[in-house]
C-alpha positions in Angstrom: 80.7 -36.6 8.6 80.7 -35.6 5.4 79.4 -32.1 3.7 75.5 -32.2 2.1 74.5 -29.2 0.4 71.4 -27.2 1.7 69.2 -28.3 -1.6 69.8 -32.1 -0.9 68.1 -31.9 2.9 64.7 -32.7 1.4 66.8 -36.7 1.2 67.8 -36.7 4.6 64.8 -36.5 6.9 65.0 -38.0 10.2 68.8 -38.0 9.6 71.9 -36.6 10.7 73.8 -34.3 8.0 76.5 -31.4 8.0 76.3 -28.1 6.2 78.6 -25.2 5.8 77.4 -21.8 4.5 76.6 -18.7 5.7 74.2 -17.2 8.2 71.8 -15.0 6.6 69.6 -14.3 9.7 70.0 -14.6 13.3 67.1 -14.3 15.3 66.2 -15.3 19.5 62.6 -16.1 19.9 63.0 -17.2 24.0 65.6 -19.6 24.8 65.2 -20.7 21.3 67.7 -19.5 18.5 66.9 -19.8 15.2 69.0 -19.1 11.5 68.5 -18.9 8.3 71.9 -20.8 6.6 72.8 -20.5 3.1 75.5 -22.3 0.7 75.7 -22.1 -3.0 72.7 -24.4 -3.7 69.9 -22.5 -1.2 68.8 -22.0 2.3 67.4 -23.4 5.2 66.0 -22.7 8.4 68.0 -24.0 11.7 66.9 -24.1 15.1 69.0 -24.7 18.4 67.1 -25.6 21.1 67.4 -25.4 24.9 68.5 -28.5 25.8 71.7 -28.3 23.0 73.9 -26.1 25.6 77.1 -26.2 24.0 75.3 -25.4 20.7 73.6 -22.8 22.0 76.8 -21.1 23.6 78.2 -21.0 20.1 75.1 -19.7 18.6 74.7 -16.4 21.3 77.8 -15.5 19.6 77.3 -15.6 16.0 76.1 -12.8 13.9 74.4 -12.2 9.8 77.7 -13.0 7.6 79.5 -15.7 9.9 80.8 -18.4 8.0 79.8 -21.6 9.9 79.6 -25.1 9.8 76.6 -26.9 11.9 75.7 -30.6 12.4 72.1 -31.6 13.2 68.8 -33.6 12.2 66.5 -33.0 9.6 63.1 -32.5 10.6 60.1 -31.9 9.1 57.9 -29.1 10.2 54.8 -28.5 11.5 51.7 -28.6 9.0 50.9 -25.2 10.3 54.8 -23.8 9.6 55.4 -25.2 6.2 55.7 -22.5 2.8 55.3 -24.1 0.1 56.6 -21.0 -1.4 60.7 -21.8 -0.7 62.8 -23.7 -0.9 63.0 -26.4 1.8 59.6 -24.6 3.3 58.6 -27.8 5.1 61.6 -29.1 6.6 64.5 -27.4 9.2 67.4 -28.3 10.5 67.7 -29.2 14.5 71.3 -28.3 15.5 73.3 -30.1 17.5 76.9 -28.0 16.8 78.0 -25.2 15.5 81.6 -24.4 14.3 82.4 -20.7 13.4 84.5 -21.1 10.5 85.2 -16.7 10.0 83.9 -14.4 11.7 82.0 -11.0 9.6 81.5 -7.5 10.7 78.8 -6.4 7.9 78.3 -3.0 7.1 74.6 -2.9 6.9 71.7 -5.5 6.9 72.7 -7.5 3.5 68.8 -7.4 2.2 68.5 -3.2 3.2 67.5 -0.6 0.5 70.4 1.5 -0.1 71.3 3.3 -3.1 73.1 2.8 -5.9 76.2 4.5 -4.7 76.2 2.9 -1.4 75.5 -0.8 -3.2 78.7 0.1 -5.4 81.0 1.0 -2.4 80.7 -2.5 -0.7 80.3 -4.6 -3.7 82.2 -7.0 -2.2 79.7 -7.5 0.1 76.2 -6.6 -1.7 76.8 -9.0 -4.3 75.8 -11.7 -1.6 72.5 -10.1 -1.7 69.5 -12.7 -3.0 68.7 -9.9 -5.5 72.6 -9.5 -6.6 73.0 -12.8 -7.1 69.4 -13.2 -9.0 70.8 -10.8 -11.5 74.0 -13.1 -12.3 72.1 -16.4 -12.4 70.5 -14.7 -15.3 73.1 -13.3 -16.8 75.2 -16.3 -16.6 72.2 -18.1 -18.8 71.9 -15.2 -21.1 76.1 -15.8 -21.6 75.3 -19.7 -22.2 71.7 -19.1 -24.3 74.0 -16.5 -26.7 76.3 -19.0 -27.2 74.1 -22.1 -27.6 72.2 -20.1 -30.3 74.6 -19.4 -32.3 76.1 -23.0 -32.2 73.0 -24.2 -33.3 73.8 -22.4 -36.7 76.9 -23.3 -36.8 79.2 -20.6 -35.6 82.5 -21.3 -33.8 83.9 -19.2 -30.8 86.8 -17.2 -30.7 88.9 -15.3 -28.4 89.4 -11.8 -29.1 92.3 -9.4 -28.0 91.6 -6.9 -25.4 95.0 -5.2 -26.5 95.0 -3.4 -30.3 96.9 -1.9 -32.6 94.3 0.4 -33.7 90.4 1.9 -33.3 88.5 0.3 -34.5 85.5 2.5 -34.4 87.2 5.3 -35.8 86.7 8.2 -33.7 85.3 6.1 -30.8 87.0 7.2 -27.4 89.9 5.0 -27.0 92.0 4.5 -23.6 95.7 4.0 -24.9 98.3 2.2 -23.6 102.1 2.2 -23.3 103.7 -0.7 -25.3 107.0 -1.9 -26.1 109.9 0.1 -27.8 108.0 3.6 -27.3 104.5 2.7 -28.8 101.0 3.4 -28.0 98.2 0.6 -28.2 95.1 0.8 -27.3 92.0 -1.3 -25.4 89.8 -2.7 -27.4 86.3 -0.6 -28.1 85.2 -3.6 -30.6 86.4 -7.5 -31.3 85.1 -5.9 -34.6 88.5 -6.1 -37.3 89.3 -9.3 -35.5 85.8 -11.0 -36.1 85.7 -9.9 -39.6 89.5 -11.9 -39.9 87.9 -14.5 -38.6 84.9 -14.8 -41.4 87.9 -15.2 -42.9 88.4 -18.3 -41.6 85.1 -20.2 -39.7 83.0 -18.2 -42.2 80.8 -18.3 -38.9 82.1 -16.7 -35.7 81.6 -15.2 -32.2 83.2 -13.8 -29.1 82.2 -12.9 -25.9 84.8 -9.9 -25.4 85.3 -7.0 -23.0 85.5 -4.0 -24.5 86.3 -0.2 -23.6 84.9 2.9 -24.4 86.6 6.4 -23.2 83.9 9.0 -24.0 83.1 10.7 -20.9 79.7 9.1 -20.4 77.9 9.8 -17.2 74.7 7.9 -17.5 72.1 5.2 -16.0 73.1 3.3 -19.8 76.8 3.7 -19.7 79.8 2.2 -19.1 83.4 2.2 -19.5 84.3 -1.6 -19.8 81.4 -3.9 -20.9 80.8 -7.1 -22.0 79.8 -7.5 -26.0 78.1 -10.4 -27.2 79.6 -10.2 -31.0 78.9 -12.6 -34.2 79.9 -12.3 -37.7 78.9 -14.1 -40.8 79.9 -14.5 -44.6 78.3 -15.6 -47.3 75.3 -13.2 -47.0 72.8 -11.4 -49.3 72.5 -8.4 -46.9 72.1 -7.2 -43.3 68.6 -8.8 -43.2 70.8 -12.0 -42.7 72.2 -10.7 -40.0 69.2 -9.5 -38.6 67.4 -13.0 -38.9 70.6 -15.2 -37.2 70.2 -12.3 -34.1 66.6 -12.9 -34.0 66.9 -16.2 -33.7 69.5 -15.9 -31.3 67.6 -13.7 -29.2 64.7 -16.4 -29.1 67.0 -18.8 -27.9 67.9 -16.7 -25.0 64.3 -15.2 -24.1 63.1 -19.0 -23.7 66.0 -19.9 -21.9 65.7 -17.2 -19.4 62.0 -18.2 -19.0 62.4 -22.3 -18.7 65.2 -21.5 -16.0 64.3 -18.4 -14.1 60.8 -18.4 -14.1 61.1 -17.7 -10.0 63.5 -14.9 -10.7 61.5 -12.9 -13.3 58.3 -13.5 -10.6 60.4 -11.8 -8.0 61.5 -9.1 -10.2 57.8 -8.6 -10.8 58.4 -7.9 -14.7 56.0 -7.8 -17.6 56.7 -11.2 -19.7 59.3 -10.6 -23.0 56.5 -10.0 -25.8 58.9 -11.3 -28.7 56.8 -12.3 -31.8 57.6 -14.6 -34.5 59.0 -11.8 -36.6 60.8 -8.4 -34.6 59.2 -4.9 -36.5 61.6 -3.4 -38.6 61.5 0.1 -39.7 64.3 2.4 -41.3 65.3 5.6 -39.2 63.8 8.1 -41.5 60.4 5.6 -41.1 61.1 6.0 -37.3 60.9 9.6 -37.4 58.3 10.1 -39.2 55.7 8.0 -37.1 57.3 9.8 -33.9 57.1 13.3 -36.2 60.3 14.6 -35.2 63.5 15.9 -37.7 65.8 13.9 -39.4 68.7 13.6 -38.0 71.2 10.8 -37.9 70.5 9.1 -34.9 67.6 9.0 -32.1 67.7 10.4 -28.8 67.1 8.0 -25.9 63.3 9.6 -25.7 62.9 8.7 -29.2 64.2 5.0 -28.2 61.2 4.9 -25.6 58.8 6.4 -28.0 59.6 4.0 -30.4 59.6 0.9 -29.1 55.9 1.6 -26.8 54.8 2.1 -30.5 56.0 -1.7 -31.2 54.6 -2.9 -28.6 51.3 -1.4 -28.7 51.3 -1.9 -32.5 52.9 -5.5 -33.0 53.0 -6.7 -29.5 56.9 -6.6 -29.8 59.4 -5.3 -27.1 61.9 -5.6 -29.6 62.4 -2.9 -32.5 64.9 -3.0 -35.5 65.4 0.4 -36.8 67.6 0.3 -39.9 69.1 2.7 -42.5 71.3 5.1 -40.5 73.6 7.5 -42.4 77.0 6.7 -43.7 78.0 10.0 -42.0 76.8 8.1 -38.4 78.4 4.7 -39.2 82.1 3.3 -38.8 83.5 3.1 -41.9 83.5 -0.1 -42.5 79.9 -0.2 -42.7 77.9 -0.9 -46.6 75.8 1.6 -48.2 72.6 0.8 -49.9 73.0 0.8 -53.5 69.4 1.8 -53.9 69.1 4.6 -50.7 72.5 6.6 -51.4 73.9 8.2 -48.1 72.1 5.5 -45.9 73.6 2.1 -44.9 72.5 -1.3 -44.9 72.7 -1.2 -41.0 70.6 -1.3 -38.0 70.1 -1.0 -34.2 68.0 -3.3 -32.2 65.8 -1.7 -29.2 65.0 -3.6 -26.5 62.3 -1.8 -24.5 63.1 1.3 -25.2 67.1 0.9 -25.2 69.4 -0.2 -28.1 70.9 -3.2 -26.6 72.6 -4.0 -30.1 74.5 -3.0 -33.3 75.1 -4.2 -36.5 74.9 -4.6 -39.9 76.5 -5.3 -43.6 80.4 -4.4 -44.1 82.4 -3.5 -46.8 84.1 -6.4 -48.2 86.1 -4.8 -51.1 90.1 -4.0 -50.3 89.9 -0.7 -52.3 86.7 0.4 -51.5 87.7 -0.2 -47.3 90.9 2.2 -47.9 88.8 4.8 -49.8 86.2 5.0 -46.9 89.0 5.0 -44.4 90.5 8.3 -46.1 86.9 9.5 -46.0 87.1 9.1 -42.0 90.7 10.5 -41.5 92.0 7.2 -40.8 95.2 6.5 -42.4 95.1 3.2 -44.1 98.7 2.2 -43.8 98.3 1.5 -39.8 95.6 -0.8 -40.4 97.6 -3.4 -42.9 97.2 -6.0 -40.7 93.6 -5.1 -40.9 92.9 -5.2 -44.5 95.3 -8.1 -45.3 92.0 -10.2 -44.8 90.4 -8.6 -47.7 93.2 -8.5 -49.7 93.4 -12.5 -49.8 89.5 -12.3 -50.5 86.7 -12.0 -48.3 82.4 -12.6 -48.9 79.6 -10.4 -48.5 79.8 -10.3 -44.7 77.8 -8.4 -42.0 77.8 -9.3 -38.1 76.6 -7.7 -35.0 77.7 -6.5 -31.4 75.0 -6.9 -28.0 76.0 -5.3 -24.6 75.7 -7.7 -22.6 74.6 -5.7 -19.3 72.1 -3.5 -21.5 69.9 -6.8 -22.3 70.5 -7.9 -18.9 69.0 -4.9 -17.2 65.9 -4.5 -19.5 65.0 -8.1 -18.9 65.3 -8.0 -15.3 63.5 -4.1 -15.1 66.6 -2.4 -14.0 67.1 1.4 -14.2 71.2 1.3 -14.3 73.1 -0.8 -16.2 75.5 -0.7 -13.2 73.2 -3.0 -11.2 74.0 -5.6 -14.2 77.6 -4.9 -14.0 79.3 -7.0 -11.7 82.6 -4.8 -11.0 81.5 -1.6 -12.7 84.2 0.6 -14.5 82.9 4.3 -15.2 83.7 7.8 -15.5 83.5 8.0 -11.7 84.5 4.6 -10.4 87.0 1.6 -10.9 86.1 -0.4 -7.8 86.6 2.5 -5.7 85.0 6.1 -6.3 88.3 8.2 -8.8 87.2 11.1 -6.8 88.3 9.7 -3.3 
């Protein structure tokens, strides 16, 4: 007989059909034994009954996490036992045989609270968790909602290098490398020289790239290797370009989420995305000012909450651009506004009360890029690849970078980035804890 996946049993009433999955519950109610059986499409409730003795000798054996493969009929239940609320509420399965395809010895109860150490320990395992897997359905249409909104204005995707020659933040925490004939390289912290090459090219691009960050972060917002949603763009007057191909973007993948996952966001009991027509925008020194703190040249993650309860009890917004951050704060690559000296044409997008995203206008100019490289302490001459790009002419340009996780765990209401991480790599942990 061949396989039927759980989601198609609705079809097969009064009929005979195999499944394979896993059991998610076991559970004796007299000489009855019932499961709850799960495969990549759903579940379903199965039932063996008295009278099925072989089946039922199989079935006193098998535990939560057994791998199993079970013929039977398709019934459909008693008005009184249907919920409407699942999937395949009105129907079970009557089981005739059971094969155990792999036996499981589970830690702990797959669905217990634990906490977010103990989740991390036995990944391998949690992940199977309705809640786990929730998190990447959604992520995984965040992924394909970033990239269809951006082919939609005509961008074309690249692959960017993990491996570089050079940092590209300049001064950002880099984890270096051994590389051939006795030289260093270094993981990437940005696609961002690589992107701008490629404006170079597609005059419209994007990547999807892991990157790597070594400062010796130990927070609920931080991580060592994340996932950046990147686009870059030529032709442009100024970062408000930028700033209206993310919004758009960010549309794309707020409706997405809510055509697809409406279930998901229900069981995650969060607040529906308030995203109007047009994001807030507000320059740092703006930002300060309504929140009446100093100005320095960046905001403190309070500050980021502050903020962005301001936009949403003010424009009904839980998204915030906050532009005009000093050159001093920026990579050096970044444009200053001709008309506000010592302030860049940049910005930072909050996303309740987190900035999920970067980005702005870049220089463009060959000379002007090596003067503001000197002004960093970067030496110019080990970034000629680099600048070869603007040597052989390059447009007004600007682009952006998202983390991927960050926007993933304020949609879904989480209060660690790790939970949207799906191997997380820290100051503390790759895979297993470093202290162990």
């Amino acid at each position: 007989m061949e396989r039927i996946l759980i989601k198609d049993l609705k079809s097969e009433v009064s009929k005979s059909v195999l499944i394979k999955g896993w059991v998610s519950v076991r559970r004796d109610q007299g000489k009855m034994v019932f499961f709850d059986i799960r495969d990549r499409s759903g579940s379903v409730q199965g039932v063996v009954l008295p009278q099925a003795t072989e089946a039922i000798s199989v079935a006193k054996e098998i535990r939560p996490e057994y791998v199993v493969e079970m013929e039977g009929i398709v019934n459909q239940r008693p008005p009184k036992n249907i919920n409407p609320e699942i999937l395949n509420g009105d129907i079970e399965l009557e089981i005739k045989s059971i094969k155990i395809l792999s036996v499981a010895e589970p830690p702990f109860e797959l669905q217990s609270e634990i906490n977010i150490d103990t989740y991390l320990d036995h990944q391998p395992f949690t992940l199977r968790s309705s809640r786990a897997r929730d998190v990447f359905k959604v992520q995984e249409t965040l992924i394909s909602g970033f990239r269809e909104g951006l082919r939609n204005q005509d961008f074309t995707e690249f692959q960017a290098p993990a491996l570089v020659g050079g940092d590209a933040e300049g001064g950002a925490a880099a984890f270096t490398v051994d590389y051939y004939y006795n030289q260093k390289a270094y993981l990437a912290t940005s696609p961002q020289f690589y992107k701008q090459i490629m404006v170079g090219v597609y005059e419209r691009c994007f990547a999807t790239p892991k990157v790597f960050r070594g400062e010796k972060h130990a927070t609920t917002r931080h991580l060592s290797e994340y996932s950046s949603l990147d686009f870059e763009m030529g032709f442009i007057n100024d970062h408000t370009d930028v700033m209206e191909v993310l919004e758009k973007t960010i549309n794309h993948i707020v409706s997405s989420i809510k055509e697809k996952h409406t279930d998901i966001l229900k069981r995650f009991n969060v607040e529906e995305i308030l995203l109007p027509r047009k994001i807030p925008v507000l320059k740092l020194r703006e930002v300060q000012k309504i929140l009446g703190v100093a100005e320095d040249p960046d905001l403190e993650p309070e500050q980021e909450r502050a903020i962005s309860e301001w936009a949403k009890e003010n424009h009904k917004s839980d998204f915030v651009f906050v532009t005009h951050y000093p050159v001093s704060k920026r990579p050096f690559y970044t444009y200053e506004d001709e008309s506000d000296k010592g302030f860049t044409k940049s910005f930072d997008l909050l996303f309740r009360g987190l900035e999920i995203t970067t980005g702005g206008q870049r220089v463009h100019n060959h000379d002007e890029l090596i003067e503001r490289m000197k002004m960093k302490g970067l030496d110019p001459k080990k970034f000629l690849f680099y600048l070869e790009a603007f040597k052989v002419g390059m447009p007004p340009h600007g682009g952006s970078a998202t983390g991927l996780e960050r926007l993933t765990a304020r949609i879904l209401g989480l209060s660690n980035v790790k939970e949207a991480t799906l191997f997380p790599r820290d100051i503390n942990r790759i895979d297993t804890l470093l202290s162990e």
